[in-house]
C-alpha positions, 0 to 999 in steps of 0.5 A: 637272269631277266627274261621276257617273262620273268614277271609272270614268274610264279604270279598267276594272278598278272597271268596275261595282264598284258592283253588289253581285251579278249580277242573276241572283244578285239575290232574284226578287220576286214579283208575285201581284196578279190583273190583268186585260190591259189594252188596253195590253198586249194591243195590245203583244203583238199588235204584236210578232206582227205585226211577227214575221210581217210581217219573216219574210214580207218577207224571205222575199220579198226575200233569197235563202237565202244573205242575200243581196238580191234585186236590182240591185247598185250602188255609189253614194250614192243606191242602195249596199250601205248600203241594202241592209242597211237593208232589215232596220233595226229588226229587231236591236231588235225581237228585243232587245223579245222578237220570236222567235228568227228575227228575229234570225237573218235580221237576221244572215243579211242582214248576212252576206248583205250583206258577201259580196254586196258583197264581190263586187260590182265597179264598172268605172268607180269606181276604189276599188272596182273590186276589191269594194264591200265589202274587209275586210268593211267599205266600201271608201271612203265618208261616215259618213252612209251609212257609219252607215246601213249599220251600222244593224243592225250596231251593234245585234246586240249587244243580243241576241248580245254574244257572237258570235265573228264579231260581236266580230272585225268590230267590233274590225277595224272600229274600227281602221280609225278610232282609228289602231289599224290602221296599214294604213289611215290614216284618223285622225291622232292628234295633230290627233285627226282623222278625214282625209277625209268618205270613208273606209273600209277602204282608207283616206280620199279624200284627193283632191277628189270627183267625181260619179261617186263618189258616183253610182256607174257608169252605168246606165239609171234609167227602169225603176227607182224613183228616190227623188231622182225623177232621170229618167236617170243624168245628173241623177243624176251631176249630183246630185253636182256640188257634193259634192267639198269631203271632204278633211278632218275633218267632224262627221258623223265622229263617228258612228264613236264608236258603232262605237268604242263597240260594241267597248268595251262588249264587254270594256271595253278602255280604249283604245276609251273613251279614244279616244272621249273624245279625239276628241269633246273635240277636237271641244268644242275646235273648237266653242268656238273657233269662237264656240260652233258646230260647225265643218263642215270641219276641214283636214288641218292641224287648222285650223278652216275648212280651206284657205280658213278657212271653218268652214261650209264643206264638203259637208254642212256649214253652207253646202251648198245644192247645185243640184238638177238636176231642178227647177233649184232649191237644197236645205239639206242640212246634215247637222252635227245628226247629229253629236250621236250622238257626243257622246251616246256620250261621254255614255253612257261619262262622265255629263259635262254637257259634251258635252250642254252643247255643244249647248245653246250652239250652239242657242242662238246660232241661236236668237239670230239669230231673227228675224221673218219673214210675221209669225211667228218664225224661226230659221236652219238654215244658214251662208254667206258671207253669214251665216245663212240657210235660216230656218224658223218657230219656234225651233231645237230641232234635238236638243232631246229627246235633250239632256233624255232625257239630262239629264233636266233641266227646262231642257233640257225647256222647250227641246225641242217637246211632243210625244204621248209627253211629254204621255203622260209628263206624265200628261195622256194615258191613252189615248196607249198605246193610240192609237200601238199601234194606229196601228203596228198599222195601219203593219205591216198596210200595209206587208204589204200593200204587199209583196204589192201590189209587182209589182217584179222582182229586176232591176228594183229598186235595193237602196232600192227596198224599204226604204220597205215593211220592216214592222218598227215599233218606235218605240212599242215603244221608248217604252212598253216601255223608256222609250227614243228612237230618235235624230233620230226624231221620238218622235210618228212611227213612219214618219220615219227614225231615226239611222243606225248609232246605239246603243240609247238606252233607260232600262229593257231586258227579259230573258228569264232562263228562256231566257237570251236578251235581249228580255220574256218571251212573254205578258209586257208593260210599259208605262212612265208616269214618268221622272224623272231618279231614278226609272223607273215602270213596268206589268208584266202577265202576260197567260198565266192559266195560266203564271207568267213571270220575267222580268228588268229592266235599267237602261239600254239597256247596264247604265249605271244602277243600280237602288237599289230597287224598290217593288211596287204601293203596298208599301215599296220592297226594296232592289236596288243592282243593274244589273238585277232579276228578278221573278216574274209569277204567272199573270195578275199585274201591278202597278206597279213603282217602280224608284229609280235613279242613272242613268249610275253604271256603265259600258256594257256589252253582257253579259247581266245574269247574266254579269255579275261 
């Protein structure tokens, strides 16, 4: 199938031989239209300060001077040292906005932090990592969803540091624990092209069946700490795992490592990471169009569909895995195969090919056919078992939808997604939605500071969760507005509900700073987009200082993937660009419309600033 990018196909060296000049290189336009802040703007600049303020004092709060967290270090799926990092999630892409320097240099802090902490921390009871949590800077032995989470702001310090020595190692090494490059760690085989167990890591995959304790990690007493499943001790916790021990073999969730594959690719587009990730999601379409157009959740070691018992619903967090909930006695769908559409996502970003987001749109659409009536009302299911689809719940599936038409950018792949605020916002039918979330984030941060300083917690009395629920950074509504962006599995009208662990940025414009050459809007500047279209991106630039002119660049996707044609100021003819990037000068107090036509996915991710480009 021909693509928008298929010449890019495997030929790094025609990597972006389409931008005529780097975007530094590029003519700076310039904006001398007097516009008074609008509201928009204003609240934008005051939600990035108060973001800024609110992390510095949360970590301030929670991590020592060395990153490391301030509390009770566990292994365990419940309470590990994935949560621990995450206690600074969003804090890499609130710096790639434009929060300060800091922001960015204590999210690194606490990933540095992290590694050492859980380097050495040891478990007496759980065999594999009785000799560290953390070998090789990497966890010893777990599943991609917690494996992704803990790489949550990992994966996304490039946007604002894609030239750190220490960075750029890590995420090679990491890499090769999983395309086979490391023959030390045996995680992938390259002829079935699978990913051997849903427990891996830098000591290698779990080829053996799991057992609670595993996952619950060693005994200790839970009564004095907050326990966000509610177990009262550690044999509800231990028993929480009792049906989690179907691993051995490939499960979709693996394919969350192609973004960190990914990351090392957009560092220098070495080819073999790009191919690698093509090869194992294609892999994966193979599995699913076998299998009657549904992804399969349990791939055996002999690359068979459904494993030893030939079940393809099989598998913990698979289609079928509704375990018993020892507190309440009751059973709870935890099927986990939608986050997998992070890997065919990525595939997208590299390729442009409709078939990875066509993939989804199949297996959607054979759940939508099993619909059915249920209290009167349309129903669709969210599981399989022995005894066919089930876990039914009001409406159509649409698991996913809004990824597939932020990608697509297709009418069909919209009329299949739920409405939601930003949309109608997009739609033109909502002026005052900018405003509205501003504010409610604005009231989010506030709160959650509020929370911090109302935590009468100690250090030995909190988990590495305990405080995840009060880290103050808010940037759901920043990504939307300034970028035109999504964060994965967020719902895009909710700034509380959890992102996509260790996904990449999904963005249609990023921001630099040219004048102090770092990533992320210039002080006192702030965007707004109010169209996409799948070639054309329309967007507000103000400069809210009276007195001082700002420059400030603007970037075709969240990694350079689309090329901006042209771009027309206010109601002026459009200029040409044919650029992954554009630099305009804001006169002091300035703004205007900016009309910016694109090809969208037309080059190659990468993760260098705009000027470094060749």
């Amino acid at each position: 199938m021909t693509t928008r990018r298929s010449i890019l196909a495997g030929a790094s060296a025609l990597v972006f031989a389409a931008a005529a000049r780097p975007a530094a290189a590029a003519p700076v336009a310039e904006i001398t239209t007097p516009m008074a802040p609008p509201d928009w703007a204003l609240l934008q600049r005051e939600l990035l300060k108060a973001n800024e303020e609110a992390c510095l004092a949360f970590f301030a709060r929670y991590f020592d001077d060395r990153g490391w967290l301030r509390a009770v270090e566990r292994w365990g799926a419940n309470d590990g040292p994935d949560d621990a990092i995450e206690n600074v999630n969003d804090w890499p892409t609130l710096h790639a906005l434009g929060a300060g320097d800091q922001i960015l240099a204590l999210a690194k802090k606490a990933f540095d932090g992290n590694v050492a902490q859980y380097t050495a921390a040891r478990t007496q009871d759980v065999p594999f990592a009785r000799e560290g949590m953390y070998y090789r800077e990497f966890p010893v032995m777990t599943d991609w969803q917690h494996l992704s989470e803990g790489l949550s702001v990992f994966n996304l310090l490039a946007l604002s540091a894609p030239y750190d020595a220490k960075y750029r190692d890590r995420v090679k090494r990491f890499s090769g624990f999983y395309t086979g490059e490391d023959k030390s760690v045996a995680n992938y085989d390259p002829k079935l092209r699978i990913i051997r167990s849903m427990i891996t890591g830098s000591r290698g995959p779990m080829l053996r069946r799991a057992t609670p304790l595993d996952w619950a990690g060693d005994r200790f007493d839970p009564t004095n700490f907050f326990m966000e499943h509610g177990e009262r001790t550690y044999e509800e916790t231990l028993h929480h795992y009792d049906e989690y021990g179907d691993v051995v073999g490939d499960a979709p969730l693996n394919l969350q490592a192609t973004s960190l594959v990914l990351n090392a690719y957009m560092l220098d587009h070495e080819p073999k990471y790009r191919d690698w990730i093509v090869s194992y999601v294609d892999a994966w379409i193979a599995r699913a169009k076998a299998n009657g157009g549904v992804l399969p959740s349990k791939i055996g070691l002999d690359g068979k569909i459904g494993g030893p018992k030939g079940q393809w619903w099989s598998g913990t967090y698979g289609w079928g895995f509704s375990p018993l909930v020892p507190q309440t006695g009751k059973r709870e769908d935890r099927n986990r195969v939608p986050r997998a559409v992070v890997g065919f996502l990525n595939a997208y970003l590299l390729t442009g090919d409709d078939k990875y987001l066509d993939v989804w749109r199949r297996q959607n659409a054979v759940i939508n056919a099993q619909a059915r009536t249920v209290d009167g009302k349309l129903a669709t299911p969210r599981m399989y078992g022995p005894k066919g689809w089930y876990g039914y719940a009001p409406g159509p599936y649409r698991l996913n939808g809004l990824e597939i038409w932020y990608m697509s950018m297709k009418a069909s792949d919209r009329a299949l997604a739920a409405e939601h605020p930003w949309l109608t916002y997009l739609d033109g039918k909502d002026p005052g939605f900018p405003a509205k979330a501003l504010r409610a984030d604005l009231e989010r941060v506030r709160a959650r500071a509020q929370a911090q300083r109302d935590d009468k917690t100690t250090p030995d009395t909190r988990l590495a969760d305990a405080a995840l629920d009060i880290n103050p950074a808010t940037v759901t509504t920043l990504i939307h507005l300034m970028e035109g962006g999504i964060q994965i599995a967020r719902p895009p009208w909710s700034s509380t509900s959890p992102a996509q662990g260790g996904a990449p940025h999904y963005a249609r414009l990023r921001w630099f700073d040219p004048a102090r050459r770092r990533a992320g809007i210039p002080p006192d500047v702030a965007a707004l987009v109010e169209k996409l279209t799948d070639d054309e991106t329309v967007v507000n630039l103000v400069n809210t200082n009276q007195v001082s002119a700002r420059l400030v660049t603007v970037q075709g996707g969240a990694y350079a993937e689309h090329q901006i044609l042209s771009a027309a100021i206010g109601e002026g003819a459009a200029a040409p660009v044919d650029a992954s990037a554009y630099t305009v000068r804001l006169a002091p107090g300035a703004g205007a419309r900016l009309t910016l036509k694109m090809k969208r996915h037309a080059n190659a991710p990468t993760v260098t600033f705009p000027w470094d480009r060749p």
